[in-house]
N, C-alpha and C positions, 0 to 999 in steps of 0.2 A: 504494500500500500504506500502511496506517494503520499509526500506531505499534506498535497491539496483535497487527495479525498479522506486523510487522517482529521482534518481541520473539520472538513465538511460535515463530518459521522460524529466528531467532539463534538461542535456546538449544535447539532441536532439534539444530543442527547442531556448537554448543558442544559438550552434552550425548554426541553421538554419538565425537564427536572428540576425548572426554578433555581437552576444553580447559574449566577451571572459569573460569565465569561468571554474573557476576548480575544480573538484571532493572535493576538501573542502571548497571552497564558495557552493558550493549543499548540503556539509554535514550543515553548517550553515542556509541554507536557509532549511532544512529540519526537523532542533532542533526548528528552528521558528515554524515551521509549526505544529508538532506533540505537541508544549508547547502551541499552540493557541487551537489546537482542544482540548485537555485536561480540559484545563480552559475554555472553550466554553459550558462543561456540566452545569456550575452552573454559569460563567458569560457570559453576552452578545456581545459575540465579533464579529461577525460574521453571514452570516446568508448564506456564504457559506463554503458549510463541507465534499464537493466530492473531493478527491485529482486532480483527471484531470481536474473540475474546478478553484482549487486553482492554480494552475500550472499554469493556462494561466490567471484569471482572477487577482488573487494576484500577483504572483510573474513575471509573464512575462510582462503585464503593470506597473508594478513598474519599470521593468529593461530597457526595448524599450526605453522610454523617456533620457535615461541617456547619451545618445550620445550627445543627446544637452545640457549638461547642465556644470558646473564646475567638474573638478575632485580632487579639491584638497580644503581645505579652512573651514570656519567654516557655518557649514547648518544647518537650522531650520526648520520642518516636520512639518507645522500646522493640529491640528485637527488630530493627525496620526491615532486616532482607535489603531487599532490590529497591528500597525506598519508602515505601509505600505501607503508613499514609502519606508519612511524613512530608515526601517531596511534592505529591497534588497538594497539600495543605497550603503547603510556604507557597506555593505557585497562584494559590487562590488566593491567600492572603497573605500579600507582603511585607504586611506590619508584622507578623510575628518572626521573633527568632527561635530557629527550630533548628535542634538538636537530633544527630540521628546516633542513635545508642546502635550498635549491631557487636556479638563475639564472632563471626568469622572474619580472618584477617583481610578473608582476600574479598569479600562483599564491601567491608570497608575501603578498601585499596580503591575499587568499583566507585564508589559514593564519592571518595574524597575527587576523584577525577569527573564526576558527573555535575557535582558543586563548582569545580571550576568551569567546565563546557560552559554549565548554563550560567554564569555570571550571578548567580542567587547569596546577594549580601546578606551577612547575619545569619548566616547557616552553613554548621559545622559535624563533622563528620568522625564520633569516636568509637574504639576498641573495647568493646567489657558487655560484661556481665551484668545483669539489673542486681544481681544477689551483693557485685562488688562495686557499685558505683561510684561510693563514697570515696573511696580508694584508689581511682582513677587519678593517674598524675597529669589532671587538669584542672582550670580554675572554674569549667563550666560543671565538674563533676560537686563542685563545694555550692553553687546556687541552690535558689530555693525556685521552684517550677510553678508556674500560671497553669500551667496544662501538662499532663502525660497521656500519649496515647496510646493504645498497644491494640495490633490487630494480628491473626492469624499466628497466634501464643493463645494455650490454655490458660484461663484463669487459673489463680491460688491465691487464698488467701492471704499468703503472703504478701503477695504483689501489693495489694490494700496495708495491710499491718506492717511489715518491715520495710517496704519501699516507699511506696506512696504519703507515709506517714511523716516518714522522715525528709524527702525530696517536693514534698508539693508546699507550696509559701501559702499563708492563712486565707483561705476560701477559693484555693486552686483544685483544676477538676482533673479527674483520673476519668478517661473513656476506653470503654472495650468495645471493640468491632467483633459482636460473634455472630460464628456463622449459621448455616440452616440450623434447626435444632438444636443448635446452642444455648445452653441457658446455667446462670450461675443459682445455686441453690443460696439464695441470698437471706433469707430466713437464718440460717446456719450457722453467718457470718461472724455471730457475735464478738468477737474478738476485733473485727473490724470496726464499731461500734464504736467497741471501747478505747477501740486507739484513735478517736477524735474522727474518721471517717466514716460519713452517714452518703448512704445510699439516696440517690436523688430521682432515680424512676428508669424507665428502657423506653425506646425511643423505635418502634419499627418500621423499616422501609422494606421497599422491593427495587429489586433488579429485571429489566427485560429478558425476556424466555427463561425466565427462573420462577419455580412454582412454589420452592418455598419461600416465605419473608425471614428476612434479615432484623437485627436488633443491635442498638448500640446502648451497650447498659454508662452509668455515669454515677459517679462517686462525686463527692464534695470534701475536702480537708476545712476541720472544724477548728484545728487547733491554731 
């Protein structure tokens, strides 16, 4: 697929989906796209490689969530993979800075060179573990976070209680993108609770030619 009818098929489904979009957020969401498939010959980034899948599977679930979330502030992409959500995020909205957490060395190697392609300021690209973040020998690893996102990672309580608790700044939201039939047993949670983060409701969309609905659950830091 050429750029022109990658643009065309994006702001169709922009367009449909009340998500505002403009022919160079598509040119950027498109240098993503063709720099992922590129390095997808010899690195493992992906294991989807059809453009009309990416379209709706990568970048249109990346983008649907973002009406509920912050649009301005300092964000954290745990576990991002091949970007995503993180990179449609920063692309939709350029006031935030967005941080892309990933442990493979070579997905990051990947990010850190797709940050420079696309010239996207205030958006940096590190090495680690959400378990070791603190411990990262960075300055952005010592912030306190407006937003953490995490999609296509298993919830755990954890994630809430030892991360979340500690990394998000007073009234900052933790979002999870789960998928079909995903659902956190959030009743259960109580420990999350107690570590100052309260559960703030699920938020369900859909995707075109996908029959089941999608949900992005959303946590709040109390403390």
């Amino acid at each position: 697929m050429n750029e022109a009818e990658f643009l065309e098929q994006l702001l169709k489904l922009t367009e449909a989906n009340d998500i505002p979009f403009s022919e160079e957020q598509g040119r950027l969401c498109y240098g993503h796209i063709t720099l992922m498939l590129d390095w997808n010959r010899r690195t493992n980034l992906t294991r989807i490689t059809e453009f009309p899948e990416i379209l709706i599977k990568h970048l249109l679930d990346s983008l649907l969530p973002a009406r509920w979330l912050p649009q301005q502030g300092l964000a954290l992409d745990v576990g991002t993979g091949a970007g995503f959500p993180g990179v449609p995020l920063k692309i939709l909205r350029p006031q935030l800075k967005m941080v892309l957490l990933e442990a493979n060395h070579k997905k990051v190697s990947f990010l850190k060179v797709l940050l420079a392609r696309l010239s996207l300021k205030n958006s940096w690209a590190l090495h680690g573990r959400w378990e070791d973040f603190r411990e990262i020998h960075h300055s952005l690893a010592r912030e306190r976070y407006d937003l953490i996102t995490m999609r296509a990672v298993r919830l755990q309580a954890e994630h809430l209680t030892r991360f979340a608790s500690r990394v998000l700044a007073p009234g900052g939201i933790f979002a999870w993108w789960a998928g079909p039939g995903e659902k956190p047993d959030v009743d259960s949670f109580h420990s999350v609770l107690e570590a100052g983060i309260e559960f703030q409701g699920s938020f369900p969309y859909s995707l075109p030619d996908t029959s089941r609905p999608r949900q992005l659950f959303v946590w709040q830091n109390h403390n």
